[in-house]
C-alpha atoms as a printed R data frame, in Angstrom:
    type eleno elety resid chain resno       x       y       z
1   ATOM     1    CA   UNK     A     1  43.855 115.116 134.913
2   ATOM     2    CA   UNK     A     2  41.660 112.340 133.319
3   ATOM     3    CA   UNK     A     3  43.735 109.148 131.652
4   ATOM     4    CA   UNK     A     4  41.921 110.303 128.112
5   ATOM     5    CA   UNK     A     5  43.535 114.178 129.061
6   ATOM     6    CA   UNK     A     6  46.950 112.919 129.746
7   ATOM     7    CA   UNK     A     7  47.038 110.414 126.813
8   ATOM     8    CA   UNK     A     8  46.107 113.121 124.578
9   ATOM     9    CA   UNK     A     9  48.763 115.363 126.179
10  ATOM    10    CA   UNK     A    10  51.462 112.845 126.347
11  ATOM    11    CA   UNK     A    11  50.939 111.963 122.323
12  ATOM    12    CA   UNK     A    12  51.015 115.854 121.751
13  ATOM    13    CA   UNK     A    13  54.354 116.126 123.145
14  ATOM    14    CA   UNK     A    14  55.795 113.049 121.321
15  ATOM    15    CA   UNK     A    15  54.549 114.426 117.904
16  ATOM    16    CA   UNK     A    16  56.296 117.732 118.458
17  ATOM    17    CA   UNK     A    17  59.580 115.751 119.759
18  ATOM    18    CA   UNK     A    18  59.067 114.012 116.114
19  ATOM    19    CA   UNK     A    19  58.711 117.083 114.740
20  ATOM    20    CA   UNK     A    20  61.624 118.742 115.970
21  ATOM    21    CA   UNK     A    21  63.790 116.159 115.169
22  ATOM    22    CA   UNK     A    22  61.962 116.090 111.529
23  ATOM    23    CA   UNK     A    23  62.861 119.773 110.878
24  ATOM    24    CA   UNK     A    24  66.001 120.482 113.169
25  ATOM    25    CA   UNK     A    25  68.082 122.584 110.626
26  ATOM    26    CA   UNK     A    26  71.280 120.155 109.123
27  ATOM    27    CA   UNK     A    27  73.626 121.844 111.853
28  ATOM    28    CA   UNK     A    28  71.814 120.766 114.285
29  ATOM    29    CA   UNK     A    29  71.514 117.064 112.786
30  ATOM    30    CA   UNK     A    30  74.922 117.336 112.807
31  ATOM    31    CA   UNK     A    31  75.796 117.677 116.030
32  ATOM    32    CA   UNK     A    32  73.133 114.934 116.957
33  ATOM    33    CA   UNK     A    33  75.075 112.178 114.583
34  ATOM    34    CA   UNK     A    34  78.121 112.982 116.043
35  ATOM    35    CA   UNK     A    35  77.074 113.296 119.810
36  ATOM    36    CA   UNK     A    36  78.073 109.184 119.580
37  ATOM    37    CA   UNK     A    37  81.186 109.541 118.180
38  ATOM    38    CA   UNK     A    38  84.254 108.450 119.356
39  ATOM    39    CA   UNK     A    39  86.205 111.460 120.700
40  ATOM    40    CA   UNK     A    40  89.471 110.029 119.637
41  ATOM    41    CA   UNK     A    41  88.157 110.703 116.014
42  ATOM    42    CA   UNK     A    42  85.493 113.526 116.581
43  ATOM    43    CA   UNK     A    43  87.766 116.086 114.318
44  ATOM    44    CA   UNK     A    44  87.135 113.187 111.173
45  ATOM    45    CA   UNK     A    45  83.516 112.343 111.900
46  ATOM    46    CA   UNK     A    46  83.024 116.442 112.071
47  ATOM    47    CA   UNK     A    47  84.899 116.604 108.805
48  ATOM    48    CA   UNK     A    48  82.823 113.599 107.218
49  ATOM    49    CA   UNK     A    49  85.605 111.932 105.413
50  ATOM    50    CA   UNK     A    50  89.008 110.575 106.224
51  ATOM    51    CA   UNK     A    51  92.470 111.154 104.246
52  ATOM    52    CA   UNK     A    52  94.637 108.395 103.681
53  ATOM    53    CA   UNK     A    53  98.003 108.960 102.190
54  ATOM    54    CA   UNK     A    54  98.425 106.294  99.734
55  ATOM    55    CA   UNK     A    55 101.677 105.637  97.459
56  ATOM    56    CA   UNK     A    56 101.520 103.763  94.390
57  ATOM    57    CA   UNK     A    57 103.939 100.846  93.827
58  ATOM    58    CA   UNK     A    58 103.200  97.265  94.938
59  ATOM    59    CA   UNK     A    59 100.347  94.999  96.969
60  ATOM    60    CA   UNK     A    60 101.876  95.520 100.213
61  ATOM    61    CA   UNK     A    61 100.956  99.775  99.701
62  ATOM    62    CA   UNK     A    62  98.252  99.857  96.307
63  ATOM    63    CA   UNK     A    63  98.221  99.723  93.164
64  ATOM    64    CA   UNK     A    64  95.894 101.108  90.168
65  ATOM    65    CA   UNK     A    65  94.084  99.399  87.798
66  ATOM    66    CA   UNK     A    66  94.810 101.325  84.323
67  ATOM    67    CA   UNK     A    67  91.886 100.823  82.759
68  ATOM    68    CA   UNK     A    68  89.186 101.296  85.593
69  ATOM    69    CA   UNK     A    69  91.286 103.345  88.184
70  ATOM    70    CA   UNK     A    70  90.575 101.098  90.991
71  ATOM    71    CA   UNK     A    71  92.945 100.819  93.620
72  ATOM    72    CA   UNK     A    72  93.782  97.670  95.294
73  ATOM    73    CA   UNK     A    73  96.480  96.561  98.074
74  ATOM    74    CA   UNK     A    74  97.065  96.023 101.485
75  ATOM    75    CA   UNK     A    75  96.776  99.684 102.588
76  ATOM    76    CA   UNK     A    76  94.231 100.393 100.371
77  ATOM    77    CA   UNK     A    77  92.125  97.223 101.791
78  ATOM    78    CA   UNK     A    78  93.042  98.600 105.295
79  ATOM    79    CA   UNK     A    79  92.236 102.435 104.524
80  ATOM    80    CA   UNK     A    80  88.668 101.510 103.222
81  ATOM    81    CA   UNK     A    81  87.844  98.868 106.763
82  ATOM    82    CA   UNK     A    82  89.449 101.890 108.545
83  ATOM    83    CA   UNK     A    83  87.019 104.216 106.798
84  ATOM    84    CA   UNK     A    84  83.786 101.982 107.183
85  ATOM    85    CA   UNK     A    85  84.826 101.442 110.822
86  ATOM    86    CA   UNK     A    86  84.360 105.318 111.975
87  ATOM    87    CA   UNK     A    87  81.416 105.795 109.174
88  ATOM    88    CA   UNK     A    88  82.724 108.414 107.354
89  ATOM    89    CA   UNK     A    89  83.781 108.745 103.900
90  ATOM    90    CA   UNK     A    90  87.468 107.634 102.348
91  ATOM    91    CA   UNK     A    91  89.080 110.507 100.425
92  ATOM    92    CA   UNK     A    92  92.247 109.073  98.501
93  ATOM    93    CA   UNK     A    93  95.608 111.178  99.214
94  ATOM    94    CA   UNK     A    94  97.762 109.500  96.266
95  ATOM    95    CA   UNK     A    95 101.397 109.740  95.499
96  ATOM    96    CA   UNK     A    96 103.886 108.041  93.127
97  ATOM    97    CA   UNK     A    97 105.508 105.819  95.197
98  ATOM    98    CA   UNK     A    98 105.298 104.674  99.010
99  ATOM    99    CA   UNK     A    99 108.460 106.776  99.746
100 ATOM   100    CA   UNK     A   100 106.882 110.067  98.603
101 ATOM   101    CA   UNK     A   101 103.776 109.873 101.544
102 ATOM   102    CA   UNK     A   102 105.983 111.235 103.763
103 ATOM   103    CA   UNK     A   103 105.805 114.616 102.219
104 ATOM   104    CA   UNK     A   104 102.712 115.141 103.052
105 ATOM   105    CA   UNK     A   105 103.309 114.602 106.792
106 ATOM   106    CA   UNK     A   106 104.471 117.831 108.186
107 ATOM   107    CA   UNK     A   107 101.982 119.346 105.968
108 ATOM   108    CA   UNK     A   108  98.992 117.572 106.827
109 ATOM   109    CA   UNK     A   109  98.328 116.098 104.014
110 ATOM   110    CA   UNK     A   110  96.689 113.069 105.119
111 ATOM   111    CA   UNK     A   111  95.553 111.755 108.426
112 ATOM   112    CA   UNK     A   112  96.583 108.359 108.275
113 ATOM   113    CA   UNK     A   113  98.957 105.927 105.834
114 ATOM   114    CA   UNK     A   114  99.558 102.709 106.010
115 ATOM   115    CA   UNK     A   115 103.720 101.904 105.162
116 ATOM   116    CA   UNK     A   116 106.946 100.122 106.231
117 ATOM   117    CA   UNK     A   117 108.042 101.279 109.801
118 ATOM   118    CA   UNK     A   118 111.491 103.164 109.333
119 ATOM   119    CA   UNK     A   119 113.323 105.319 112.241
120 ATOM   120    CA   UNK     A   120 113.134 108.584 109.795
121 ATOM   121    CA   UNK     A   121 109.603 108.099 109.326
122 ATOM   122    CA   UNK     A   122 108.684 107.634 113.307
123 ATOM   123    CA   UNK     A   123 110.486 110.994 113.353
124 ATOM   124    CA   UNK     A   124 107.600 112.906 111.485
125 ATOM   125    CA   UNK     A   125 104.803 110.581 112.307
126 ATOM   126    CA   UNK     A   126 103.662 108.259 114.780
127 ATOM   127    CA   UNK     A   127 103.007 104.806 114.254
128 ATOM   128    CA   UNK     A   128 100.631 102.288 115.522
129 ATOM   129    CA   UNK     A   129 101.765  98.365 116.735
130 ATOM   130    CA   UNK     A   130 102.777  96.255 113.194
131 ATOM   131    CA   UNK     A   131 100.108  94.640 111.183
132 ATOM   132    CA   UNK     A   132 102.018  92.361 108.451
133 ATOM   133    CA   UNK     A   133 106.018  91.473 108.483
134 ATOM   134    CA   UNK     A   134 108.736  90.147 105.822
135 ATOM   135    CA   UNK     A   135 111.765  90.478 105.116
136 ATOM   136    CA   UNK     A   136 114.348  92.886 102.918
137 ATOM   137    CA   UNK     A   137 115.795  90.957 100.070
138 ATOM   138    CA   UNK     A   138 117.424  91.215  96.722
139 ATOM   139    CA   UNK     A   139 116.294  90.330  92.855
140 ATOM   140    CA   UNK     A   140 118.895  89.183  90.830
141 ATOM   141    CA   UNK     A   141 119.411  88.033  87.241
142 ATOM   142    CA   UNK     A   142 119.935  85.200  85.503
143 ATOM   143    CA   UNK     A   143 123.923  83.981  86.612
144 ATOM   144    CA   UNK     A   144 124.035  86.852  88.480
145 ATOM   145    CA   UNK     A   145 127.545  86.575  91.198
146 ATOM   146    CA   UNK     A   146 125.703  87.648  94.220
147 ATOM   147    CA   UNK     A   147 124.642  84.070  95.563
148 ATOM   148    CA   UNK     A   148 124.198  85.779  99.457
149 ATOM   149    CA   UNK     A   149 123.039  88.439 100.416
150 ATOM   150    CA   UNK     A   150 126.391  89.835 101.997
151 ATOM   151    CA   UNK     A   151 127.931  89.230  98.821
152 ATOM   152    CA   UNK     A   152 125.726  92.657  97.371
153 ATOM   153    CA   UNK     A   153 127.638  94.608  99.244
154 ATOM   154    CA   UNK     A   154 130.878  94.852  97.226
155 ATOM   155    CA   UNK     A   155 132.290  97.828  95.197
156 ATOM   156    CA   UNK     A   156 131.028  97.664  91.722
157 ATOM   157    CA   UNK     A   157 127.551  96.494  92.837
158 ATOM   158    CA   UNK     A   158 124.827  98.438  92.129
159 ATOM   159    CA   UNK     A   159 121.490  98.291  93.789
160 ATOM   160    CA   UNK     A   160 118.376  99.954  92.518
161 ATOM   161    CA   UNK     A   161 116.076 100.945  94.735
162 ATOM   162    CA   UNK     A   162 112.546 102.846  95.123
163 ATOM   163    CA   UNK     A   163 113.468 106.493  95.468
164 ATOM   164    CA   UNK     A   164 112.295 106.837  99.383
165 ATOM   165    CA   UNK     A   165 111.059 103.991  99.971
166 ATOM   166    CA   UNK     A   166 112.090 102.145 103.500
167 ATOM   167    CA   UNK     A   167 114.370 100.148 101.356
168 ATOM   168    CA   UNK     A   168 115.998 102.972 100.157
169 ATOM   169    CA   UNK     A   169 116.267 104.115 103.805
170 ATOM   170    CA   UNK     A   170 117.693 100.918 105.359
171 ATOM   171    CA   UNK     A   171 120.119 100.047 102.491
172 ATOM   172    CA   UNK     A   172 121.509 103.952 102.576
173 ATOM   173    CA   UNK     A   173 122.145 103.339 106.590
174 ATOM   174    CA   UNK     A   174 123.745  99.669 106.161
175 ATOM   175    CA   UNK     A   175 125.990  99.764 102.875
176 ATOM   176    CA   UNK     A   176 129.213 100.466 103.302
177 ATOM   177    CA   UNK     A   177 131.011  99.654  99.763
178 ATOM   178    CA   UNK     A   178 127.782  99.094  97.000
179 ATOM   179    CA   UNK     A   179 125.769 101.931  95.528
180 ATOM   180    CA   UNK     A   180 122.303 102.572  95.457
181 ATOM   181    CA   UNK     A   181 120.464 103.630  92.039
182 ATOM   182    CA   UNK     A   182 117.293 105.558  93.178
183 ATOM   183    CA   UNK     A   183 114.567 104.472  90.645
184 ATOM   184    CA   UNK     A   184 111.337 106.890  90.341
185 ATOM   185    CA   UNK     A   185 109.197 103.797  90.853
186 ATOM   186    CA   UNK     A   186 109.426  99.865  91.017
187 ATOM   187    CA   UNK     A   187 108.434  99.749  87.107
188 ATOM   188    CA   UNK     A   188 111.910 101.789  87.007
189 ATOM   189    CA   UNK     A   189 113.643 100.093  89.434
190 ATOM   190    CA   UNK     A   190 113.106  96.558  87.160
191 ATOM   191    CA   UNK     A   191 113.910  97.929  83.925
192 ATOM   192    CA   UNK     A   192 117.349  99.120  85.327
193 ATOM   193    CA   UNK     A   193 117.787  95.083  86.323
194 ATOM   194    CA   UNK     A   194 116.609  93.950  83.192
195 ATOM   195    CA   UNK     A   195 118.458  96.204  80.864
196 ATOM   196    CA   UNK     A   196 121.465  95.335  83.110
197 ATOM   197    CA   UNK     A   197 122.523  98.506  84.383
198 ATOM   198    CA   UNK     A   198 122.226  97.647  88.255
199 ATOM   199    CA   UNK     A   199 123.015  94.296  89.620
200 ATOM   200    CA   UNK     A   200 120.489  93.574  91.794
201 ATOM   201    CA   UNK     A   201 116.918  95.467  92.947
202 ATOM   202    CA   UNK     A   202 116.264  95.559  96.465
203 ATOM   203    CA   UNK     A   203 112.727  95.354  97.847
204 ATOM   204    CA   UNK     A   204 110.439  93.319 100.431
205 ATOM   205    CA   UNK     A   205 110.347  89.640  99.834
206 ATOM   206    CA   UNK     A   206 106.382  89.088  98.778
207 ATOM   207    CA   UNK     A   207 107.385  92.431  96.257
208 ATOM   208    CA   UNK     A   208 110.023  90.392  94.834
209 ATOM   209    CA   UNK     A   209 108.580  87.299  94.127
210 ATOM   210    CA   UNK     A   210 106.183  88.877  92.542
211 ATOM   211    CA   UNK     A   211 108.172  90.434  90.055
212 ATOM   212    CA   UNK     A   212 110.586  87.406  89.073
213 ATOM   213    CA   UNK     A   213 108.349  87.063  86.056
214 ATOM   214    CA   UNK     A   214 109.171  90.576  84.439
215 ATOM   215    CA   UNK     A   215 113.173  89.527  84.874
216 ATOM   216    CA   UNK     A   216 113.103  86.447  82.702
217 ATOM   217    CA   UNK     A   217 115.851  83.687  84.887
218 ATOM   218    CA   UNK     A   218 115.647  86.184  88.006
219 ATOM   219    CA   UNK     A   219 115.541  84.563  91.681
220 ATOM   220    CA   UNK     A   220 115.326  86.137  94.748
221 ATOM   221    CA   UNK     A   221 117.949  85.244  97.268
222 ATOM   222    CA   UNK     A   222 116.950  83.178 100.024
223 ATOM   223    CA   UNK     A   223 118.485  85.391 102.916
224 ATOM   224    CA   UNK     A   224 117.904  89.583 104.607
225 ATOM   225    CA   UNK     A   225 119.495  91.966 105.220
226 ATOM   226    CA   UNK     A   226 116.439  93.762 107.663
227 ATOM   227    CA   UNK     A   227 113.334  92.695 108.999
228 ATOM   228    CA   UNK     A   228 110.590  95.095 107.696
229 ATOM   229    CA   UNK     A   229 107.290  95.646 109.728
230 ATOM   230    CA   UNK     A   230 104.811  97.551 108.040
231 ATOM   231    CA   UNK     A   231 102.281  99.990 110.687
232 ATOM   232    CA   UNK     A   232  99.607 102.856 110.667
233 ATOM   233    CA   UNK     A   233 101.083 106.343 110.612
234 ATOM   234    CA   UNK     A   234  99.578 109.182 112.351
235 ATOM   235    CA   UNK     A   235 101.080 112.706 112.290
236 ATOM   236    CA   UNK     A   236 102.461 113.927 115.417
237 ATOM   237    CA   UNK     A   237 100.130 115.309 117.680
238 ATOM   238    CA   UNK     A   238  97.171 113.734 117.456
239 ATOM   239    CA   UNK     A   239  97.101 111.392 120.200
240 ATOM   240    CA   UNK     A   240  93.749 110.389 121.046
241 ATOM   241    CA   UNK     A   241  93.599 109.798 116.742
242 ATOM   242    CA   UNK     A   242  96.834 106.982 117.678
243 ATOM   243    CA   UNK     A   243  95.156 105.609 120.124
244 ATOM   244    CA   UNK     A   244  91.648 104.715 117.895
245 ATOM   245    CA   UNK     A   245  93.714 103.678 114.656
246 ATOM   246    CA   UNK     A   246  96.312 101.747 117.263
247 ATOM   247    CA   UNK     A   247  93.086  99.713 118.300
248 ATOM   248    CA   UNK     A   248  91.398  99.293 114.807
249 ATOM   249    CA   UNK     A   249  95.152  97.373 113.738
250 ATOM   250    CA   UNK     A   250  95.106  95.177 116.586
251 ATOM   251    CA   UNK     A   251  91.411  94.161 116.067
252 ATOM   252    CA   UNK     A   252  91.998  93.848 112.349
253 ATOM   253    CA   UNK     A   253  94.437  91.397 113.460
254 ATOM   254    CA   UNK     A   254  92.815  89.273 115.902
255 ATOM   255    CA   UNK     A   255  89.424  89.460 113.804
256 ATOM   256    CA   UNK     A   256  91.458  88.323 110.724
257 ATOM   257    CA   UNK     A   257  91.280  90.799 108.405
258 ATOM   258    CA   UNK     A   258  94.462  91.358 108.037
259 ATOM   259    CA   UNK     A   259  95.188  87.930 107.196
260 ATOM   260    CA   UNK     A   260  92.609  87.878 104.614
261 ATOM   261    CA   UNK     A   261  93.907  90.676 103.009
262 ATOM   262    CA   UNK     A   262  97.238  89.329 102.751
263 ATOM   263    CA   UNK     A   263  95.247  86.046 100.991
264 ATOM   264    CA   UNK     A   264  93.554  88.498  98.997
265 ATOM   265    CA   UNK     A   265  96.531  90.053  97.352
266 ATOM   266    CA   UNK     A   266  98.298  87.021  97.148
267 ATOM   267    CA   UNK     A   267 100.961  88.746  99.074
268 ATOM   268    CA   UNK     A   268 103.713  85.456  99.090
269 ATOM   269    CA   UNK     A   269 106.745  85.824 102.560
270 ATOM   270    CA   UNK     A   270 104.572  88.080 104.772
271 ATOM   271    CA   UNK     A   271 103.080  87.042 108.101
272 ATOM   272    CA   UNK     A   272 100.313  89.001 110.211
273 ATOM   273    CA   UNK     A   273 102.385  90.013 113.008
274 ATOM   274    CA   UNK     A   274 101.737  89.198 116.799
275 ATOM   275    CA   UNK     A   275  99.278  91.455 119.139
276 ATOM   276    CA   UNK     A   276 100.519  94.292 120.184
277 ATOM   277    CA   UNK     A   277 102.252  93.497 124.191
278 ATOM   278    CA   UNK     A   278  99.566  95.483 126.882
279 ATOM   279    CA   UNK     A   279 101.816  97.515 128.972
């Protein structure tokens, strides 16, 4: 074959590879954009999108602008760089509070959510290494009694709490002589302590500060009763899905994002946590 022959012959063939690759029918495009994927997360690169459970409440989970819809927050912030990560699309799984997520887990709601780490939660989901930590405290009012944080624990004493919510879960595992009011939402949860019908509200610290403003003469004690570590949730099964999200928290992490985030929300008494130990 002369060079001119097999010129000709080799730019023949590379037109109809363009070609074919041109006018492959969308299936077929498909499966060549996802032939790269990760396999830990083919099923959501397939699917185009991923569902994040979100619950509506405070910065550490999201919150929604009123007037635009927007939602902003830590897990919000985290669900979107999750999102961008794999290259897919982020469809919004919403609920009314952080505590009410968990419905959707045996269910399948939602493929990932970002919330406090809690022993009933594990149960139903699994959970990647901690991203952020604080610290389980009390709001009180103005010359409120309860000066420590044992002292909440007294019969009488009323504690409101997010119906569901890890606090919720802790507090009905460690009290012993209080009560717990269950409050449909934090906005619920502070009217109860301003109207004076619970003596303190229980939340994470960089919650409460935030809300000392709304309780005119309120402080937030200075002690814990829990450690709270907040974590990725996966439901049960999908391993290889653990295992990608597991590694997107730890880089978020190291890479800072996480820690930007927390700037970014102005998220006061909450520390990125450590990396993950390697086994």
């Amino acid at each position: 074959m002369t060079r001119k022959r097999a010129f000709g012959t080799a730019m023949t063939l590379a037109v109809v590879a363009g070609l074919r690759m041109t006018f492959a029918p969308p299936a077929v495009t498909a499966v060549l954009a996802q032939s790269d994927a990760d396999p830990r997360v083919a099923d959501i690169v397939a699917a185009g999108k991923i569902r994040v459970g979100l619950g509506l409440g405070n910065h550490a989970s999201a919150m929604k602008d009123p007037a635009t819809g927007e939602l902003r927050g830590m897990a919000a912030d985290l669900a979107r760089a999750l999102a961008a990560r794999i290259g897919v699309s982020l469809e919004v799984v919403e609920y009314p509070r952080p505590g009410a997520v968990f419905d959707g887990a045996k269910t399948g709601a939602w493929d990932v959510t970002f919330l406090v780490i809690d022993p009933v939660r594990t149960a139903a989901a699994d959970a990647s290494p901690a991203y952020m930590r604080s610290e389980f405290t009390y709001l009180v009012p103005k010359g409120s009694a309860i000066e420590q944080v044992t002292e909440a624990d007294r019969p009488g004493i009323k504690i409101a709490v997010p119906r569901g919510d890890a606090v919720d879960l802790t507090l009905s595992r460690l009290l012993k002589r209080a009560s717990l009011v269950r409050a449909e939402n934090q906005a619920a949860g502070i009217a109860l302590l301003r109207s004076g019908a619970v003596n303190a509200y229980a939340a994470p610290r960089p919650t409460l500060l935030s809300l000392t403003s709304e309780v005119p003469g309120s402080h937030v004690l200075a002690g814990s009763f829990a450690a709270t570590v907040w974590a990725a949730f996966v439901p049960k099964g999908h391993d290889g899905r653990l295992a990608y999200v597991s590694a997107f928290v730890e880089q978020a992490k190291a890479d800072g994002t996480v820690a930007r985030f927390i700037a970014r929300e102005g998220l006061r008494g909450i520390d990125v946590t450590p990396p993950a130990r390697q086994d």
